[in-house]
ROFIMAR-239625 format. One record per residue (C-alpha): residue in one letter; residue number from 1; z negated, y negated, x. Coordinates in Angstrom, 3 decimals, decimal comma, padded with zeros to 6 digits. Last residue first. Layout:
N
{'A'; NUM; {Z; Y; X}}
...
//
This chain:
249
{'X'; 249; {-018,122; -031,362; 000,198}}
{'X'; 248; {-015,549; -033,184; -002,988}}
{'X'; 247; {-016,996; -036,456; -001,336}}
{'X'; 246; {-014,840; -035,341; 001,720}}
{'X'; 245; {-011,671; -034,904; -000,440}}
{'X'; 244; {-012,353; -038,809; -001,723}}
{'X'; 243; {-011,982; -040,593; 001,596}}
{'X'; 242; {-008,429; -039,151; 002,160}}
{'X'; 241; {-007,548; -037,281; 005,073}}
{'X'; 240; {-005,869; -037,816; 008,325}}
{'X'; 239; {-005,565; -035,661; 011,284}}
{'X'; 238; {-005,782; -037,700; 014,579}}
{'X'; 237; {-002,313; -038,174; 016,581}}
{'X'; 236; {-003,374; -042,011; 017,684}}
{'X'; 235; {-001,178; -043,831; 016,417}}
{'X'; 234; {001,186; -041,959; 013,770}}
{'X'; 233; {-001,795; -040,840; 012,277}}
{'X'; 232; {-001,441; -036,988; 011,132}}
{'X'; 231; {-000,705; -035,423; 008,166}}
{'X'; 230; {-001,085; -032,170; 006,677}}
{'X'; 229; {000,889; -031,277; 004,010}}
{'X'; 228; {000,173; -031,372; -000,031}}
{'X'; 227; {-003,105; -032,964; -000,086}}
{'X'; 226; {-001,980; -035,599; -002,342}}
{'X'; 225; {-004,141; -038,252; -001,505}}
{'X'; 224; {-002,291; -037,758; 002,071}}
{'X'; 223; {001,069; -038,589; 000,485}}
{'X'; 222; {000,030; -042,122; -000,787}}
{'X'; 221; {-001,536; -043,058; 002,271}}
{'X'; 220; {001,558; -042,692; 003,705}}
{'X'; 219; {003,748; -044,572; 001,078}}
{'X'; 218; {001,316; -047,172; 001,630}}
{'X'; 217; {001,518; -047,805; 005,235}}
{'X'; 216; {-001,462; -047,176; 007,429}}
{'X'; 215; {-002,849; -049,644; 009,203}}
{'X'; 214; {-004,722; -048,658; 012,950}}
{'X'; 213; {-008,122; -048,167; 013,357}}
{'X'; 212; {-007,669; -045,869; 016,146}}
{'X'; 211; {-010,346; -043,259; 014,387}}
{'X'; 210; {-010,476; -044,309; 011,046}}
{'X'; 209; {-006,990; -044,830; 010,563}}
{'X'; 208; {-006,234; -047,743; 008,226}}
{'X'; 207; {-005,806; -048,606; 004,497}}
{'X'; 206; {-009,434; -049,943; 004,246}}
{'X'; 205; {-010,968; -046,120; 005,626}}
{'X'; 204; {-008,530; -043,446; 005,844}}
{'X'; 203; {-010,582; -040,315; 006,708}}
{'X'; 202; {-011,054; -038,920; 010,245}}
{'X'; 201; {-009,606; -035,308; 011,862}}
{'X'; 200; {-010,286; -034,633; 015,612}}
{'X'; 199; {-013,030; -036,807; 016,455}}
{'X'; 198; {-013,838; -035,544; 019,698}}
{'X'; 197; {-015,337; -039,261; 020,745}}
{'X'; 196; {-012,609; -039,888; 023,426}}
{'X'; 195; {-009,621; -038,246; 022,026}}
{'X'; 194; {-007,621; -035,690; 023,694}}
{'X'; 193; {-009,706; -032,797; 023,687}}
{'X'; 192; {-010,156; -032,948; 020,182}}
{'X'; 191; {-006,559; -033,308; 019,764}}
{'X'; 190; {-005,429; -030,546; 021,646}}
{'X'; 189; {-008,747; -028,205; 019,497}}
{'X'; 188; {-007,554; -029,382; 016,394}}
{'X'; 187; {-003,661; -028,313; 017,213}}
{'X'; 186; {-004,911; -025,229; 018,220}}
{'X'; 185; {-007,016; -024,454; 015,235}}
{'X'; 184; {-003,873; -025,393; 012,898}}
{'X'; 183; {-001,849; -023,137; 014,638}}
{'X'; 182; {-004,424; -020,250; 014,107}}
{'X'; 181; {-004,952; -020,441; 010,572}}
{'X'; 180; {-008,458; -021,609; 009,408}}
{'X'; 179; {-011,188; -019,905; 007,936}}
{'X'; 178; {-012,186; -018,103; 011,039}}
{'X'; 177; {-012,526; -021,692; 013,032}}
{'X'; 176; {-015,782; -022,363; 010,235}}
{'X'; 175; {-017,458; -019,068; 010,780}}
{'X'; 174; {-017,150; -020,074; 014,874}}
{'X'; 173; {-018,670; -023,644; 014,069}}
{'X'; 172; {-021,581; -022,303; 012,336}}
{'X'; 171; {-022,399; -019,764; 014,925}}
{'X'; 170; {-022,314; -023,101; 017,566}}
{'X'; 169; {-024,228; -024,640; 015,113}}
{'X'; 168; {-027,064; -021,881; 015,525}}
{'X'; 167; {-027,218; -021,691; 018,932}}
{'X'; 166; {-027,244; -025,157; 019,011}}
{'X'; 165; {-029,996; -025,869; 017,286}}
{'X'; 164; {-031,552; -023,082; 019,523}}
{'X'; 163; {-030,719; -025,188; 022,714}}
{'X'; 162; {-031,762; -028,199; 021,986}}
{'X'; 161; {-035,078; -028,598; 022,613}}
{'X'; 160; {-035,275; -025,967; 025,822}}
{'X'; 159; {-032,027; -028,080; 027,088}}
{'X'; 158; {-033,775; -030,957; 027,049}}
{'X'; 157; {-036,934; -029,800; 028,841}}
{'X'; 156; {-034,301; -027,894; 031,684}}
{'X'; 155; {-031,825; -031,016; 031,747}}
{'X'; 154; {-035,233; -033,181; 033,091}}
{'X'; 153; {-036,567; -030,335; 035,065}}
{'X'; 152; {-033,381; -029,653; 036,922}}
{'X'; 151; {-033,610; -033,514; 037,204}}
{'X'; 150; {-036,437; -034,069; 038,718}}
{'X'; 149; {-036,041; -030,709; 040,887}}
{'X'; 148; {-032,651; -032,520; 042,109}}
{'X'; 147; {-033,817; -035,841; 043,220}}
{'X'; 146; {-037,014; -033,857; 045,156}}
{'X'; 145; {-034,005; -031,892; 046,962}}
{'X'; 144; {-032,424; -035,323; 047,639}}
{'X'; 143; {-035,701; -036,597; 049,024}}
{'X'; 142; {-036,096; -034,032; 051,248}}
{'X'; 141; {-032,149; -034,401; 052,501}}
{'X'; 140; {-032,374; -037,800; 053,048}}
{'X'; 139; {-036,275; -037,252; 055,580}}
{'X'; 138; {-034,226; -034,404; 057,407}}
{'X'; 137; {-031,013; -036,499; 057,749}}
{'X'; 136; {-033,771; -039,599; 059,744}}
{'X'; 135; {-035,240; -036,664; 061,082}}
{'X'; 134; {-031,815; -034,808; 062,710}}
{'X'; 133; {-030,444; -038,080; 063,688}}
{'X'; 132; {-033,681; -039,168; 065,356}}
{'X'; 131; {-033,625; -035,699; 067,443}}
{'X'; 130; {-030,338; -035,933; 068,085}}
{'X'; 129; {-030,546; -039,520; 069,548}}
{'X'; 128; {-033,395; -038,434; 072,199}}
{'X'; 127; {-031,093; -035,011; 072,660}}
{'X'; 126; {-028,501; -037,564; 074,257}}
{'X'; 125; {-030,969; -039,602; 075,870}}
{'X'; 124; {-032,027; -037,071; 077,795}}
{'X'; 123; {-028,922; -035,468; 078,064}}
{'X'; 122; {-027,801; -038,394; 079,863}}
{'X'; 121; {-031,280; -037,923; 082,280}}
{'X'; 120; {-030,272; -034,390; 082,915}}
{'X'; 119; {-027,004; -035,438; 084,130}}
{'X'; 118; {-028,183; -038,472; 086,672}}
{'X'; 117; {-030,591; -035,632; 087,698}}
{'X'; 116; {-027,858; -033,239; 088,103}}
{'X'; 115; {-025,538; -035,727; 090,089}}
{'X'; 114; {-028,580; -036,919; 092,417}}
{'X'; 113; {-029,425; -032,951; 093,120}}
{'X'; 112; {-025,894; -032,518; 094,306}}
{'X'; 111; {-025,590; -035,094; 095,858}}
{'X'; 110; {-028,020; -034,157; 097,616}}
{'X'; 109; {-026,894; -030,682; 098,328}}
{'X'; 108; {-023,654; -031,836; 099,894}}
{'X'; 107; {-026,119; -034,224; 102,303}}
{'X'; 106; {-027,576; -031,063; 103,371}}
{'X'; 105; {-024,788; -028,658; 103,800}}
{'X'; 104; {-022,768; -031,957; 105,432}}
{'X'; 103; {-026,109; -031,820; 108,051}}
{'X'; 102; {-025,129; -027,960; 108,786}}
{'X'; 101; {-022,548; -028,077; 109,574}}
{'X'; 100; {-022,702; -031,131; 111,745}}
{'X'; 99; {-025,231; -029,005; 113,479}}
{'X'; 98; {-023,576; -026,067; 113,605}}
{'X'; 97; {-020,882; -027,541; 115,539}}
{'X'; 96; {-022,767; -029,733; 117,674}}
{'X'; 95; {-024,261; -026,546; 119,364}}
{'X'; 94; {-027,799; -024,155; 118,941}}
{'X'; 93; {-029,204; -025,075; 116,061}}
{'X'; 92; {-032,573; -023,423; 115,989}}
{'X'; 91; {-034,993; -026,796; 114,396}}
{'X'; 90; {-031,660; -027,303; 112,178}}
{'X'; 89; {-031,941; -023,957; 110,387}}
{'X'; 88; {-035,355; -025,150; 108,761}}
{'X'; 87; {-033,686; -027,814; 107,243}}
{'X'; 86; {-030,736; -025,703; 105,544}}
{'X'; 85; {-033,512; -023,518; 104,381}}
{'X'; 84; {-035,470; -026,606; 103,199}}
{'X'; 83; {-031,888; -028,330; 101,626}}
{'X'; 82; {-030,469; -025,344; 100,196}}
{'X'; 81; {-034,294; -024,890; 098,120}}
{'X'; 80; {-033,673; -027,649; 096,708}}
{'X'; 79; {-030,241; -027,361; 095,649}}
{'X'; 78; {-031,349; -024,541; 093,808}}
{'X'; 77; {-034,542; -026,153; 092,179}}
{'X'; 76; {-031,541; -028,824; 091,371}}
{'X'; 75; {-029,546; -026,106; 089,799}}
{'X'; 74; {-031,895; -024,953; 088,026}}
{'X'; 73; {-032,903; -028,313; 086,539}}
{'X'; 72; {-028,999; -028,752; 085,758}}
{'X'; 71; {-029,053; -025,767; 083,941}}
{'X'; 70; {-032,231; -026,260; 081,988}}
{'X'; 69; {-030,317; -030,042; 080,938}}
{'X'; 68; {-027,256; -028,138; 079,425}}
{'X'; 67; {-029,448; -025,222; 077,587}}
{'X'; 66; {-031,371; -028,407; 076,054}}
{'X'; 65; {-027,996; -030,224; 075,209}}
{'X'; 64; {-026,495; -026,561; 073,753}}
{'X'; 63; {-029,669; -026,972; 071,255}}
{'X'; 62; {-029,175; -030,139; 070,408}}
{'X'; 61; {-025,711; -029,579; 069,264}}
{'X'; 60; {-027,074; -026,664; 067,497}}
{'X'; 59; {-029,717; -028,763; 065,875}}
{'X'; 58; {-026,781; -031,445; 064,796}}
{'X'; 57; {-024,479; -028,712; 063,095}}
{'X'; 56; {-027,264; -027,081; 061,134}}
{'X'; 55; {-028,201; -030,506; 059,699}}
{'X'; 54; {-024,358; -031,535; 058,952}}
{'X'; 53; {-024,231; -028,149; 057,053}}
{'X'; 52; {-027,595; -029,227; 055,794}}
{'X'; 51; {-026,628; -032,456; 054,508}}
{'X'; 50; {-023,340; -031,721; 053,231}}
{'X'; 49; {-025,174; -028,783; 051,066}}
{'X'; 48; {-027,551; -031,230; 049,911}}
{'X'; 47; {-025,112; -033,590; 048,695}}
{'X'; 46; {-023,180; -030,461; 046,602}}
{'X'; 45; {-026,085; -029,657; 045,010}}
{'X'; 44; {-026,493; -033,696; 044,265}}
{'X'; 43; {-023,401; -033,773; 042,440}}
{'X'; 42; {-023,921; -030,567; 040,537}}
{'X'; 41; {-027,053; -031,969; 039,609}}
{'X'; 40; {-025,973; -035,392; 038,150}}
{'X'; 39; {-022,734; -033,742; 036,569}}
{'X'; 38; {-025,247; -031,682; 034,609}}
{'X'; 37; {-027,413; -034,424; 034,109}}
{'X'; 36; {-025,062; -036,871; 032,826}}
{'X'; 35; {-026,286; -036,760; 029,186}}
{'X'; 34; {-028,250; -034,410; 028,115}}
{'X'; 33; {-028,237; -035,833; 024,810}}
{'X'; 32; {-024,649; -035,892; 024,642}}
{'X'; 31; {-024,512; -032,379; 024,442}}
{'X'; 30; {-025,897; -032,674; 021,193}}
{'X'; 29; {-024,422; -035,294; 020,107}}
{'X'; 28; {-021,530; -033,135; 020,500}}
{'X'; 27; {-023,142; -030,321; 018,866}}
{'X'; 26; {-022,982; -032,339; 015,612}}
{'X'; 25; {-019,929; -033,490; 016,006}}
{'X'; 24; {-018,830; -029,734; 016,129}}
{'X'; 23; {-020,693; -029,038; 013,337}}
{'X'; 22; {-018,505; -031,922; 011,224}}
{'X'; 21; {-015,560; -031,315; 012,512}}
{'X'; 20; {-015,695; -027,893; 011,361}}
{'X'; 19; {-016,359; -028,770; 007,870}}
{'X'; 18; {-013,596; -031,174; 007,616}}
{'X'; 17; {-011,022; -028,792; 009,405}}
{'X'; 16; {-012,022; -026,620; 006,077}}
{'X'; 15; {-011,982; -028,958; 003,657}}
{'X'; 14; {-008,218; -029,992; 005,312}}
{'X'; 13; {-007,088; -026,167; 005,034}}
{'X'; 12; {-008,535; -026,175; 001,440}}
{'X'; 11; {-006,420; -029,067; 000,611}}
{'X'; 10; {-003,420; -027,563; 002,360}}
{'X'; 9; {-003,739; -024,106; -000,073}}
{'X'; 8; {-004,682; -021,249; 001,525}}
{'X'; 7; {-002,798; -018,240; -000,178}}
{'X'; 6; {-003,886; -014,926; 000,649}}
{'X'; 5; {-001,536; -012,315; 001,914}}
{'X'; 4; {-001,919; -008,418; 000,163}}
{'X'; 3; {-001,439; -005,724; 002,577}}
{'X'; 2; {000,845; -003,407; 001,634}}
{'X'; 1; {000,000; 000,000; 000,000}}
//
C-alpha cells in the first residue's frame, strides 16, 4: 500500500518557522549571556602557550650560555696549568731555541686565558639579561593563568545557570526543525547565519521589513496576508510574515 503524503499548507510552514525562531532566539540570548568568554579563554590559552614556548626557548638559551661560560673556565684552569708547567720547563732550558719556545707557549696561553675571561664575562651579561627576560615572562605568564581561572570560573557559573534551559530549548528547537521540509530548514538556517541578530523570519511592521526596516510595496504586503508562498524581503533576504499569523500562536 503506498505511502500516503501529507499536505503542509504555506501558512502552517510559516507557523512553524515562527515557532522555531522563537526558541532559537531564545537560546541566543542565551548564549549571549556568556558573552565573550569563550573567545576570551581561547584567546588567552593560546597567550599562555606563546609564553611558555617563548619561556622554554629562553631557559634553554640560558642553559647553552652556562655550558658556554663552564667551558671557557676549563679552559682557563687549562691554560693555567700550560703556563706553570711551561714555567717550570724554563728553569731546565737548555738553548735559545727552547726558550723562545717555550716563552710563545706562555704568552699563547695568556691570551688565551684573557680571551676566555673576556668570554665568560659576555656570557655574564648575557645570562644576566636571560634571567630578567625569563622573570619579567614568568611574572606575564602568572598573571595570564590567574586571567584565565577568572574567567573559566566566570563562563563555568554561567554556564551551570543556563545550561539546563538550554537543554531543554535546544529539544524544543529540534521538534520544531522536524515539522518543516528540508529546503525550507536550509534556507532558515543561510539566513540565520547571515544576519546579525539571527532573526531569520520577522513580521511586517508599518508597511516595512522588520528586520532591515525597509518599505514594502503594497502589492507585496498584499500577497504575504495571503499565506499562499513564502516570501522573502527583497532587502535584506529575511522571511516575511504578516503581523496577524503570529497572533494566531
Amino acid at each position: 500500500m503506498a505511502k500516503k503524503t501529507i499536505s503542509v499548507s504555506v501558512e502552517e510552514k510559516l507557523k512553524a518557522l515562527y515557532d522555531l525562531q522563537c526558541v532559537d532566539s531564545e537560546i541566543d540570548q542565551l548564549r549571549i549571556v556568556r558573552g565573550e568568554l569563550p573567545v576570551e579563554i581561547q584567546e588567552l590559552e593560546d597567550e599562555i602557550a606563546r609564553i611558555e614556548y617563548r619561556l622554554e626557548k629562553f631557559k634553554d638559551e640560558k642553559s647553552s650560555l652556562k655550558d658556554e661560560l663552564k667551558g671557557r673556565k676549563e679552559a682557563i684552569k687549562n691554560s693555567t696549568e700550560l703556563i706553570q708547567r711551561y714555567k717550570s720547563q724554563l728553569e731546565n732550558i737548555k738553548n735559545n731555541r727552547e726558550f723562545t719556545s717555550l716563552t710563545k707557549e706562555v704568552e699563547f696561553q695568556e691570551l688565551e686565558i684573557e680571551l676566555s675571561e673576556k668570554k665568560i664575562n659576555e656570557f655574564k651579561a648575557k645570562i644576566l639579561m636571560k634571567d630578567e627576560v625569563i622573570s619579567s615572562n614568568t611574572e606575564v605568564l602568572t598573571e595570564k593563568k590567574e586571567d584565565l581561572e577568572v574567567k573559566k570560573s566566570e563562563l563555568a557559573e554561567i554556564t551551570t545557570e543556563t545550561e539546563t534551559e538550554e537543554k531543554s530549548l535546544m529539544l524544543k528547537s529540534n521538534r520544531a526543525q522536524k515539522k518543516i521540509d528540508a529546503r525550507l530548514l536550509s534556507s532558515y538556517h543561510r539566513i540565520r547565519a547571515s544576519v546579525r541578530n539571527g532573526l531569520a523570519l520577522v513580521s511586517v511592521d508599518r508597511d516595512a521589513c522588520g528586520g532591515c526596516f525597509n518599505k514594502i510595496p503594497p502589492q507585496r504586503q498584499l500577497d504575504i496576508k495571503l499565506h499562499k508562498k513564502i516570501i522573502v524581503c527583497e532587502h535584506c533576504g529575511r522571511i516575511l510574515v504578516d503581523s496577524n499569523i503570529l497572533s494566531e500562536q
